[in-house]
Each structure stands twice: as C-alpha cells, then as structure tokens.
DSSP file (Angstrom, degrees, kcal/mol; ACC not computed):
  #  RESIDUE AA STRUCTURE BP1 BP2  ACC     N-H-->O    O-->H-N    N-H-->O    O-->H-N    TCO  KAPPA ALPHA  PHI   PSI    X-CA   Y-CA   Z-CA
    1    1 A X              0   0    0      0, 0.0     2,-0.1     0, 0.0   130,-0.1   0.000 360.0 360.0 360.0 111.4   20.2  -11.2   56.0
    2    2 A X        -     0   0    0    129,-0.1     2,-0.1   128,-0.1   128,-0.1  -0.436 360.0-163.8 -52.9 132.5   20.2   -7.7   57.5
    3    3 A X    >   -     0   0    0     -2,-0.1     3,-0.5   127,-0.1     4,-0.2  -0.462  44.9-105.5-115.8-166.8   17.5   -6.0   59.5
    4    4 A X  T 3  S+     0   0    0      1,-0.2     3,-0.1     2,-0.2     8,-0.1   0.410 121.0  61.7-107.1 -14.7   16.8   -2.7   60.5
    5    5 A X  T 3  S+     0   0    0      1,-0.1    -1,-0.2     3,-0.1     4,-0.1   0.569  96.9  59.4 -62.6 -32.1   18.1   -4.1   64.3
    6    6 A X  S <  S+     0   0    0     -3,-0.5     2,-0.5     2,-0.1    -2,-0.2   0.569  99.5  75.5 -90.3  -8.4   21.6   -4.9   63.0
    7    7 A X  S    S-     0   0    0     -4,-0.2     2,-0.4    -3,-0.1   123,-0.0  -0.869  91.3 -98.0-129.5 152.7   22.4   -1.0   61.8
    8    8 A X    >>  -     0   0    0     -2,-0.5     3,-2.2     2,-0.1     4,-1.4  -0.269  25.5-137.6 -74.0 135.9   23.1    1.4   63.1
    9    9 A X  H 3> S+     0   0    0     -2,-0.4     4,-1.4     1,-0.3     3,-0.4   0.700 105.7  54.1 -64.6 -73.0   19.9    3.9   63.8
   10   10 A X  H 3> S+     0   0    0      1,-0.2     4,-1.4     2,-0.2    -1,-0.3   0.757 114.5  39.6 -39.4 -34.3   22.0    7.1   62.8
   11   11 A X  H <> S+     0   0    0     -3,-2.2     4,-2.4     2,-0.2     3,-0.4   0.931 116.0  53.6 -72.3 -51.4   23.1    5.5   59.1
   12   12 A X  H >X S+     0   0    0     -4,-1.4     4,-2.7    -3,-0.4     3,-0.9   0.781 109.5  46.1 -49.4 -55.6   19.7    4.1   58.7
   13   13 A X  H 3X S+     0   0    0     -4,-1.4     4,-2.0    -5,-0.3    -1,-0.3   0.886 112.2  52.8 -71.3 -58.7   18.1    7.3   59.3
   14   14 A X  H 3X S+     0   0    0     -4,-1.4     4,-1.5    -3,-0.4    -1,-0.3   0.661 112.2  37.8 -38.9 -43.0   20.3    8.9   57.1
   15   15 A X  H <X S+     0   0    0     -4,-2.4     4,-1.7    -3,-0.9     5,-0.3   0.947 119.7  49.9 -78.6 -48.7   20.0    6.7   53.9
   16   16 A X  H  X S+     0   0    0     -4,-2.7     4,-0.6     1,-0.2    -2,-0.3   0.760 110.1  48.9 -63.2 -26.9   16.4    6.3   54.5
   17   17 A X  H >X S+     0   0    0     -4,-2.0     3,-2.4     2,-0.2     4,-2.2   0.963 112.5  48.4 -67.2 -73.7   16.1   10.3   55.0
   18   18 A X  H >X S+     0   0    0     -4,-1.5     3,-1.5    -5,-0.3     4,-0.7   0.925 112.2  53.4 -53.6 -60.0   18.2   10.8   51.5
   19   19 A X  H 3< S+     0   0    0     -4,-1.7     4,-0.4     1,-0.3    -1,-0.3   0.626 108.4  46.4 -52.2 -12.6   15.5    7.9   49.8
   20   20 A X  H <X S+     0   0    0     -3,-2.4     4,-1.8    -4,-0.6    -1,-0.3   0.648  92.2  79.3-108.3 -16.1   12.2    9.9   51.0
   21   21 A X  H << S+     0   0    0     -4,-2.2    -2,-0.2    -3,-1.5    -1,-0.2   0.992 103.2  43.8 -56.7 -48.6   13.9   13.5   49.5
   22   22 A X  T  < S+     0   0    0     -4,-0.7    -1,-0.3     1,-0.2    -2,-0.2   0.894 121.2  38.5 -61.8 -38.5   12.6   11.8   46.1
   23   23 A X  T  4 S+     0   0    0     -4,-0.4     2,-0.3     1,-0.1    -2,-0.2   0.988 117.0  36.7 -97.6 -63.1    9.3   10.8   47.6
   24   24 A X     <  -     0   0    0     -4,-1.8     2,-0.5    82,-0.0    -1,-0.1  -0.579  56.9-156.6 -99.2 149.4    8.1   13.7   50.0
   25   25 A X        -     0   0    0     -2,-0.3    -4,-0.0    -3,-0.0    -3,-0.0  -0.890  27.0-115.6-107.9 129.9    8.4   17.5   49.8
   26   26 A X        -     0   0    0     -2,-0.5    24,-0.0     2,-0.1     4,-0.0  -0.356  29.1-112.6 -61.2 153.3    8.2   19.8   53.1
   27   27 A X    >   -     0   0    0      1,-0.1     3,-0.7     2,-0.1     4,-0.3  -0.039  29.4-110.6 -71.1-176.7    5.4   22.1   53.5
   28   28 A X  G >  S+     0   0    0      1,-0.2     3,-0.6     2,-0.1    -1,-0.1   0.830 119.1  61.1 -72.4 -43.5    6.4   26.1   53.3
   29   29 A X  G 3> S+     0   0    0      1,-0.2     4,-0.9     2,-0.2     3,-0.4   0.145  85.5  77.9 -68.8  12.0    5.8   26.6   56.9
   30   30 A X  G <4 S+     0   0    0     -3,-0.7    -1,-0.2     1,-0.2    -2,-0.1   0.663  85.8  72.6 -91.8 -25.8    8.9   23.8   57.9
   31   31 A X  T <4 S+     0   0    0     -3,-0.6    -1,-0.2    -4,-0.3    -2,-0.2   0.838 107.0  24.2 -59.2 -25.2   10.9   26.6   57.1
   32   32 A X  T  4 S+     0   0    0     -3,-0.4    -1,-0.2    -4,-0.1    10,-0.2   0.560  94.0 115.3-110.6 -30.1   10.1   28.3   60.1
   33   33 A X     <  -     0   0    0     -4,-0.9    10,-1.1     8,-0.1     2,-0.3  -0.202  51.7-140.0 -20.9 108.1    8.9   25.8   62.7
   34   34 A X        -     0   0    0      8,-0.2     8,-0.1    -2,-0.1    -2,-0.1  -0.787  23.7-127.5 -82.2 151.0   10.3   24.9   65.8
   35   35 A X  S    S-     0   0    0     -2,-0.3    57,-1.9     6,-0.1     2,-0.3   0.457  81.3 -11.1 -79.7 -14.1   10.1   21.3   66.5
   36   36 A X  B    S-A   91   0A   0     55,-0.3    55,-0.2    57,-0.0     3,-0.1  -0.854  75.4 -97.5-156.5-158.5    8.5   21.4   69.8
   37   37 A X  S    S+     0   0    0     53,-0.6    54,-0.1    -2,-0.3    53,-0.0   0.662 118.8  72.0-112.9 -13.8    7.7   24.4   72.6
   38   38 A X  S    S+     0   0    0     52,-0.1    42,-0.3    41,-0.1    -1,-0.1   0.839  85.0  92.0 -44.7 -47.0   11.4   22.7   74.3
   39   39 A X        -     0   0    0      1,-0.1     3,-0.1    -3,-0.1    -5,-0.1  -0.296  64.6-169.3-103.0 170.8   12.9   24.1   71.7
   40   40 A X  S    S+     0   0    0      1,-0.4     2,-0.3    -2,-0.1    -1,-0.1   0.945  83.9  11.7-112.7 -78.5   14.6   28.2   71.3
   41   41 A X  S    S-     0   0    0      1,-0.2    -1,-0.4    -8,-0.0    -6,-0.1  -0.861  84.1 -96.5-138.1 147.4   15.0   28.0   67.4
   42   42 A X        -     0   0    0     -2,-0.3    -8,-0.2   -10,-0.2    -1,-0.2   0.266  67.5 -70.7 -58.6 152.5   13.9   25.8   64.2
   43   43 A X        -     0   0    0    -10,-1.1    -1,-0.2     1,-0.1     5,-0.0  -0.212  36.2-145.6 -50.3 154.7   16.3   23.3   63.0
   44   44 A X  S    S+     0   0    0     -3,-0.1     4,-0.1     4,-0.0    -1,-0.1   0.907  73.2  90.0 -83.9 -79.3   19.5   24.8   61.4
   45   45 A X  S    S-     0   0    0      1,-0.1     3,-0.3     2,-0.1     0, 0.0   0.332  73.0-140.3 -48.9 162.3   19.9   21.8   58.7
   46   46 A X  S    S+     0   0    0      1,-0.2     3,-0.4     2,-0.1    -1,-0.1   0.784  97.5  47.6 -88.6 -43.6   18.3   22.3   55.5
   47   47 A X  S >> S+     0   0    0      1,-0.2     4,-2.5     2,-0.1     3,-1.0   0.005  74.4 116.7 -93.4  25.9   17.0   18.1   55.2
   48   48 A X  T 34  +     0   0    0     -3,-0.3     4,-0.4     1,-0.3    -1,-0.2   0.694  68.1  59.6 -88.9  -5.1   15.6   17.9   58.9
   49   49 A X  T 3> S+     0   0    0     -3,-0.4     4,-2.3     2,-0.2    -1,-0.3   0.773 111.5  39.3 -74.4 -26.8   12.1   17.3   57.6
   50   50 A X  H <> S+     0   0    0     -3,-1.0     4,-2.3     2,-0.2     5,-0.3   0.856 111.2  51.9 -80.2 -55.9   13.2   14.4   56.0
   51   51 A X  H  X S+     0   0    0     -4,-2.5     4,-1.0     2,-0.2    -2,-0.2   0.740 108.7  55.7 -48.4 -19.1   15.6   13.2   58.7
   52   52 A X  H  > S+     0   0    0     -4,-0.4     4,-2.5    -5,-0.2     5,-0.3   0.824 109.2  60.0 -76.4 -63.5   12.0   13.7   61.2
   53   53 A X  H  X S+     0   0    0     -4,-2.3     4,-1.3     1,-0.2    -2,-0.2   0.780 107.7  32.5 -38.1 -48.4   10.7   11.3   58.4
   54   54 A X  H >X S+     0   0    0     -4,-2.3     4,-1.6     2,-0.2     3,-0.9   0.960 113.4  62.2 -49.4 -68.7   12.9    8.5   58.7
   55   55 A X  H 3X S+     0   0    0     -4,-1.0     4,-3.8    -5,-0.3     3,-0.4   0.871 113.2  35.0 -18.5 -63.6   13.1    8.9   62.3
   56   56 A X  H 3X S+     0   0    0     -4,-2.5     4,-1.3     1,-0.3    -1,-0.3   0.845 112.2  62.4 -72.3 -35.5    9.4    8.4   62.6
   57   57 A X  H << S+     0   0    0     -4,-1.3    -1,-0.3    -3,-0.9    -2,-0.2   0.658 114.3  40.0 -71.5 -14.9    9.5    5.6   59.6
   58   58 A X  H  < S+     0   0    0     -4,-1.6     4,-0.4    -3,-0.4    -2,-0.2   0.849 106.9  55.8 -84.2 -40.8   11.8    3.7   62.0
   59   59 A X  H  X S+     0   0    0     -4,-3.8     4,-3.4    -5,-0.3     3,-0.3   0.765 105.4  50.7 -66.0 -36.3   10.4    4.2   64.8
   60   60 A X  T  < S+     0   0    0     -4,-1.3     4,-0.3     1,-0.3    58,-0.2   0.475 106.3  58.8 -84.9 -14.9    6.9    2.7   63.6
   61   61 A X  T  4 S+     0   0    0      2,-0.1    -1,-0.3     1,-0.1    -2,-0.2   0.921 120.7  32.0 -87.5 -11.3    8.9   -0.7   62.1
   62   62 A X  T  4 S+     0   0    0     -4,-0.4    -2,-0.2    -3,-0.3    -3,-0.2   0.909 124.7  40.4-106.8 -68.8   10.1   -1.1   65.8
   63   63 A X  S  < S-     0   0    0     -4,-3.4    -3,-0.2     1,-0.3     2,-0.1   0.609  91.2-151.7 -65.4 -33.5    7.4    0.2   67.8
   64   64 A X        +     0   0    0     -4,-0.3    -1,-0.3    -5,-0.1    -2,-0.2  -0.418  62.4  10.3  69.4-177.3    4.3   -1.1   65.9
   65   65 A X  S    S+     0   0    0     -2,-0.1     2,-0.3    50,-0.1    52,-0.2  -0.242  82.8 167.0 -26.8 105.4    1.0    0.5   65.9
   66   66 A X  B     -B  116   0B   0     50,-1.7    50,-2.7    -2,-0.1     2,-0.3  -0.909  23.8-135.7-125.4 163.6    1.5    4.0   67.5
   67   67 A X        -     0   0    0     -2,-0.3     3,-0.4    48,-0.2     4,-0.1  -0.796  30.7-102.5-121.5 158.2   -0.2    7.3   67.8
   68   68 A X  S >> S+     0   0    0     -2,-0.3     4,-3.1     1,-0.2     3,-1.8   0.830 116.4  59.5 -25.7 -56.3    0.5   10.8   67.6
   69   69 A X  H >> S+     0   0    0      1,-0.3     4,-1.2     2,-0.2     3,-0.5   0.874 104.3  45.7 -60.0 -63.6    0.7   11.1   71.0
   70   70 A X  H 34 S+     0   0    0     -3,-0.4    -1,-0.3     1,-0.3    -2,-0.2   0.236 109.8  54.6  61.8 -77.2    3.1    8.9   71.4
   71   71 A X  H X> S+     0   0    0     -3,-1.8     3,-0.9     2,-0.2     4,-0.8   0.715 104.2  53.4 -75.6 -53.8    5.1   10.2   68.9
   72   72 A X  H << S+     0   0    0     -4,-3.1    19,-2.2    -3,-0.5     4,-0.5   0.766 107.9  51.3 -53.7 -33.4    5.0   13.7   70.2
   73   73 A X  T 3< S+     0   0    0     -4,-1.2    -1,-0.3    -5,-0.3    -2,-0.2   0.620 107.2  57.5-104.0   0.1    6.3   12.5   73.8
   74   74 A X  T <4 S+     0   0    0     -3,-0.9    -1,-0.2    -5,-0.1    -2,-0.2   0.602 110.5  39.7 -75.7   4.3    9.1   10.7   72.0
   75   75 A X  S  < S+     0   0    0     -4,-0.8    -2,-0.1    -3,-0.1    17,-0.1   0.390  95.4 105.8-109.1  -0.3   10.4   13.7   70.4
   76   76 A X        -     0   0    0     -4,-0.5     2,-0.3    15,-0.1    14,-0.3   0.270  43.4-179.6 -71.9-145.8    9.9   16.2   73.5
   77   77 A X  E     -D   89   0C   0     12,-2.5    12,-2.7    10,-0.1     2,-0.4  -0.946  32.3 -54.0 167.7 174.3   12.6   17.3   75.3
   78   78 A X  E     -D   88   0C   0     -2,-0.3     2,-0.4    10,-0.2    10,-0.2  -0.758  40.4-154.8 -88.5 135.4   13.3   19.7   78.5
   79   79 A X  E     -D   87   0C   0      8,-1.8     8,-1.4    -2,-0.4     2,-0.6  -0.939   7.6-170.3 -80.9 115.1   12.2   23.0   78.8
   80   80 A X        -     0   0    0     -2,-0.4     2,-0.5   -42,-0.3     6,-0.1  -0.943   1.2-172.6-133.9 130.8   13.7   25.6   80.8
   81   81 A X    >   -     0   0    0     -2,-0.6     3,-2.1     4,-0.3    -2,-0.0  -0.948  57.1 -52.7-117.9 124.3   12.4   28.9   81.6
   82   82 A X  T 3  S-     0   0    0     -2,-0.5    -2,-0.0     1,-0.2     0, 0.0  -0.414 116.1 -28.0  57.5-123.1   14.2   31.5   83.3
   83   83 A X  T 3  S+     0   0    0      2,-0.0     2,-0.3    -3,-0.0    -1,-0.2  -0.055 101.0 121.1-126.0  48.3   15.4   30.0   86.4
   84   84 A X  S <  S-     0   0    0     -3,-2.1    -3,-0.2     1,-0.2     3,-0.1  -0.559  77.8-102.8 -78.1 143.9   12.8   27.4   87.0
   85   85 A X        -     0   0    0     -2,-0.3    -4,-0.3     1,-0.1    -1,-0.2  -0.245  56.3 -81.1 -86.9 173.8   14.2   24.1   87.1
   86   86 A X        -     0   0    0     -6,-0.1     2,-0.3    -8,-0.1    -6,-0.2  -0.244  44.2-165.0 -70.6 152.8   13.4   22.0   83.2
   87   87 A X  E     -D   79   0C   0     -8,-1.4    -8,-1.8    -3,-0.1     2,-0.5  -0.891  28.3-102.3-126.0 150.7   10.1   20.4   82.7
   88   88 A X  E     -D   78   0C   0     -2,-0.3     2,-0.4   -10,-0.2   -10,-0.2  -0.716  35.7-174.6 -99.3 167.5    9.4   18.0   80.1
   89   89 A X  E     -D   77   0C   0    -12,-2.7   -12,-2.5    -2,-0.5     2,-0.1  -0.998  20.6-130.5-146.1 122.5    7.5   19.4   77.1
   90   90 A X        -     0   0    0     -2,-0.4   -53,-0.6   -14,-0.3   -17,-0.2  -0.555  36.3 -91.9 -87.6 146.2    6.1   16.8   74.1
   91   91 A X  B     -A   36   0A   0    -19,-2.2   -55,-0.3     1,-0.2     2,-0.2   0.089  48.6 -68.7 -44.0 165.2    6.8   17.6   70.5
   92   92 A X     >  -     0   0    0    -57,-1.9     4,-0.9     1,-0.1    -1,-0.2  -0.326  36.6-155.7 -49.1 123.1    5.0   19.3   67.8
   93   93 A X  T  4 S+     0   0    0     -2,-0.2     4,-0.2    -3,-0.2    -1,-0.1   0.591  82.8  51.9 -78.5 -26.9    2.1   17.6   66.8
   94   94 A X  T  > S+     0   0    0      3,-0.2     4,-1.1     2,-0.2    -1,-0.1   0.742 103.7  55.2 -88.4 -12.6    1.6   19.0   63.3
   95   95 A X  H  > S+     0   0    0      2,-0.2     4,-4.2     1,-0.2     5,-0.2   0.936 112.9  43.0 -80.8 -48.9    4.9   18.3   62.1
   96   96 A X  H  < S+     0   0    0     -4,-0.9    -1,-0.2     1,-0.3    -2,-0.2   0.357 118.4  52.3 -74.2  10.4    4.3   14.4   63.2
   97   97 A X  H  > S+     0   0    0     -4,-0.2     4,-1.8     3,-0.1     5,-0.3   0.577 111.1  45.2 -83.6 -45.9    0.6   14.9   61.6
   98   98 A X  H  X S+     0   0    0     -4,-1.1     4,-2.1     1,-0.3    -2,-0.2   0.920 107.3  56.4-102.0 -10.9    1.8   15.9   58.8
   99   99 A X  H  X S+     0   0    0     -4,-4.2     4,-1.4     1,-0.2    -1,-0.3   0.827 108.5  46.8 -29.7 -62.9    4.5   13.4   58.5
  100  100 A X  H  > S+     0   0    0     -5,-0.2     4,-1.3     2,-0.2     9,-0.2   0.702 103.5  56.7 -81.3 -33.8    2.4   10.6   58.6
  101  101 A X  H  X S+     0   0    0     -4,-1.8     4,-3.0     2,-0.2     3,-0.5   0.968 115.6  44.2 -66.8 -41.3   -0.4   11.7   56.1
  102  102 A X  H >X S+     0   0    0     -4,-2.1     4,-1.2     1,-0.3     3,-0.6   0.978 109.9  54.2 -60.1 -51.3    2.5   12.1   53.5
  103  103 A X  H 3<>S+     0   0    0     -4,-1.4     5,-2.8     1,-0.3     4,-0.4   0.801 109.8  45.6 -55.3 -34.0    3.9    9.2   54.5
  104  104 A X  H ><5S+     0   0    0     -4,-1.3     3,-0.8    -3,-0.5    -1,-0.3   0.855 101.1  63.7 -90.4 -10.1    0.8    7.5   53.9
  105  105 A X  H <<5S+     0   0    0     -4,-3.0    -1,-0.3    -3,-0.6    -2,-0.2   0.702 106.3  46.3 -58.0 -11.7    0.0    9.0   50.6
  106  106 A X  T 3<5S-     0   0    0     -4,-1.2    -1,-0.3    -3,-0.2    -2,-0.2   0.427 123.9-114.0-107.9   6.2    3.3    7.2   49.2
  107  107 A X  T < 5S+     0   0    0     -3,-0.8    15,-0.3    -4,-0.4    -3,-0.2   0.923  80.9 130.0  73.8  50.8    1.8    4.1   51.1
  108  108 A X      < +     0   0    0     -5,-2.8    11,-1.4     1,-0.3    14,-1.0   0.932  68.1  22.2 -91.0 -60.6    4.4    4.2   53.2
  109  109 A X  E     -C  118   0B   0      9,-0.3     9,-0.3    -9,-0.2     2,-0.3  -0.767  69.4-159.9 -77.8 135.1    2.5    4.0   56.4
  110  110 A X  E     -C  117   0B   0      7,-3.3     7,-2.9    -2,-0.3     2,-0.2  -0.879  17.2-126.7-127.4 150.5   -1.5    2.6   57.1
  111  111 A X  E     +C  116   0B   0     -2,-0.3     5,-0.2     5,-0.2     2,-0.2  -0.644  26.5 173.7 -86.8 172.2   -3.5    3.2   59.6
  112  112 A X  E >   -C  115   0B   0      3,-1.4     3,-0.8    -2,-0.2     5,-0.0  -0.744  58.5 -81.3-172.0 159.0   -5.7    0.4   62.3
  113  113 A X  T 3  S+     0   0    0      1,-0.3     3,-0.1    -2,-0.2    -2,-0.0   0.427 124.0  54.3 -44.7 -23.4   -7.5    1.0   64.9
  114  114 A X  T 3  S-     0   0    0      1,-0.4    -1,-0.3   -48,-0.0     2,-0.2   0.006 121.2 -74.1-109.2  49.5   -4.5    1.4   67.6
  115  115 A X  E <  S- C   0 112B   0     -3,-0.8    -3,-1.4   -50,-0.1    -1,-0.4  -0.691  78.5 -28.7 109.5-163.1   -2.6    4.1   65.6
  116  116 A X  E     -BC  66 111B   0    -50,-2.7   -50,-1.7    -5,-0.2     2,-0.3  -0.843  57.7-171.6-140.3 120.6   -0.4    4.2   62.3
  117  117 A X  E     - C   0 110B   0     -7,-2.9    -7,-3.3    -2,-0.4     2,-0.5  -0.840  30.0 -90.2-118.5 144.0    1.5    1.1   61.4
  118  118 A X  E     - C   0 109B   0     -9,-0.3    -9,-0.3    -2,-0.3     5,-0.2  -0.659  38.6-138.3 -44.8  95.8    4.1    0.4   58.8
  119  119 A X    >>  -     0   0    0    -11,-1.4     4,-2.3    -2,-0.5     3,-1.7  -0.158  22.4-103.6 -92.8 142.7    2.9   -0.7   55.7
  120  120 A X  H 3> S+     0   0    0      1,-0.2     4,-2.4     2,-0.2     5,-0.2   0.763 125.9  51.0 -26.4 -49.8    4.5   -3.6   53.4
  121  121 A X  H 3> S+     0   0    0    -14,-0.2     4,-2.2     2,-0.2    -1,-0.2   0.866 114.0  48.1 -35.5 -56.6    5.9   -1.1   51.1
  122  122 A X  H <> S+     0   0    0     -3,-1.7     4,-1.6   -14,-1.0     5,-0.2   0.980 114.9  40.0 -53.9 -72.5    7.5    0.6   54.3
  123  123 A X  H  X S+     0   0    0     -4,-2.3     4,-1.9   -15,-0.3     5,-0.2   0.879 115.3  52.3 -47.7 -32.4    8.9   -2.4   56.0
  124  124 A X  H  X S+     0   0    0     -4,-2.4     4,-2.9    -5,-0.3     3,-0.3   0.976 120.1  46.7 -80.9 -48.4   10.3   -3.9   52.1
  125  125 A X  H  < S+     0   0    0     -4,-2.2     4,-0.4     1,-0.2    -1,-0.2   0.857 111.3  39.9 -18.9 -66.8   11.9    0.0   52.1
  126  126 A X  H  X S+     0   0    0     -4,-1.6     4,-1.2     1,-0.2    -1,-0.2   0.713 117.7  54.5 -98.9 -12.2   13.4    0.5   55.1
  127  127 A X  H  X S+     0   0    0     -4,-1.9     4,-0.5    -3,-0.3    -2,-0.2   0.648 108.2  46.2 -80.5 -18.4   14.9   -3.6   54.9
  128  128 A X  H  X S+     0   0    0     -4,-2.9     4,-1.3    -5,-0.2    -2,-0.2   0.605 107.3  58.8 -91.4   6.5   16.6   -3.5   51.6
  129  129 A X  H  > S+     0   0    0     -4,-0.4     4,-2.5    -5,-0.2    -3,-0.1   0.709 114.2  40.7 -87.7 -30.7   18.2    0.2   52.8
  130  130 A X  H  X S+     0   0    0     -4,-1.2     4,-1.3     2,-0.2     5,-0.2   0.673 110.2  56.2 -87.6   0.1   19.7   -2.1   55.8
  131  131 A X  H  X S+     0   0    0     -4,-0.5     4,-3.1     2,-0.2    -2,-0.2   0.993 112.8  48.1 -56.7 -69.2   20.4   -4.9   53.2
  132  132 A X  H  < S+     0   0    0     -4,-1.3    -2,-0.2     2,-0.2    -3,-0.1   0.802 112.3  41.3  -6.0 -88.4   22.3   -2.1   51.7
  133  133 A X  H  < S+     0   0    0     -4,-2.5    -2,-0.2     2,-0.1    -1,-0.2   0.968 114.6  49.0 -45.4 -80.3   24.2   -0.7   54.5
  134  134 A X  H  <        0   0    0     -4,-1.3    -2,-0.2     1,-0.3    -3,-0.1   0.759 360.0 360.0 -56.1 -41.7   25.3   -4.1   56.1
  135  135 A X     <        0   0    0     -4,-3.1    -1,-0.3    -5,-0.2    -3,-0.2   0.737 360.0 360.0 -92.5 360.0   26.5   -5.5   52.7
C-alpha cells in the first residue's frame, strides 16, 4: 500500500491541489496578495491558493499538530532590502488562517490543544490520492 512518504511531494501536492478546487474557493483579496513580506509580487499562477492548500494539508499529515506560527516560518523566505544583506522574514499569516478554517469547514482539518491536526477525512484523502499516484 502507498503512503503519502512513498510520492513524490510535488505530484502529491498537485493532485491533492486539483481535488480541493472542487472543495474550496479563494477569497477576492488572493488575487492580490503577496504571500509573505519576502516576497516583491503575488503569485503569477492562477491555482496557487489551492496549491498553498495541499501544501499545508501535507504538511499537517507529516508534521502532526501544528500552529500558525509554525506554519508561517515554514513558508518565509529571505528578504533583501537595498543593499542590506537578506534576513529571514515568516509568511503571511492570513493566508495560512484562512486556509485552515476552510479546510476545517470541509472537515478536512481539526483542531486540539497543540494546534490544527489532520482529521480522518484528511488523512483517508490525502492516502487514496497516493494510492492513486503509486498504482
């Protein structure tokens, strides 16, 4: 049986990304968001709220319980201003709020006391997409 360990994280993300376009819709403001203060300009691609989704839905089958915070300093990146040498700078925090509330309305995700954990629904999800893949 294939797990979500055996594929590779760029397909995974990808099918699971195309399965949540059914499930979640981006907010109006995505359109126009930069993904953290690291970054110069908003994603180009059209689906990258859905690819952040996956991303995040994977990351939580791996990671366990995690928090925003967390979340935000895996998604930061370097900042460089003028000619100061780069700093790191953590992700947006509302996009990975708002991620996770959607996510949890479709019961994808639950929360516990140490942060927002994958929910049965999530894990049975994101293992028959590597079922998928692998066979």
């Amino acid at each position: 049986m294939a797990s979500v360990y055996d594929i590779p994280p760029q397909e995974l993300i990808k099918k699971i990304a195309e399965e949540l376009e059914k499930k979640i819709e981006p907010p109006e403001w995505s359109k126009w968001t930069k993904t953290g203060v690291s970054k110069e300009k908003s994603p180009e691609k059209d689906d990258w709220w859905y690819v952040r989704a996956a991303s995040i839905l994977r990351k939580l089958y791996k990671n366990g319980p995690t928090g925003v915070s967390r979340l935000r300093t895996e998604y930061g990146g370097a900042s460089k201003k003028k000619s100061r040498p780069h700093k790191f700078k953590k992700g947006s925090g509302k996009i990975i709020r708002t991620v996770l509330q959607q996510l949890e309305e479709k019961e994808l995700v639950e929360k516990t006391d140490k942060g927002r954990k994958i929910s049965s629904k999530g894990r049975s999800l994101l293992d028959k997409t590597a079922k998928k893949l692998k066979g």
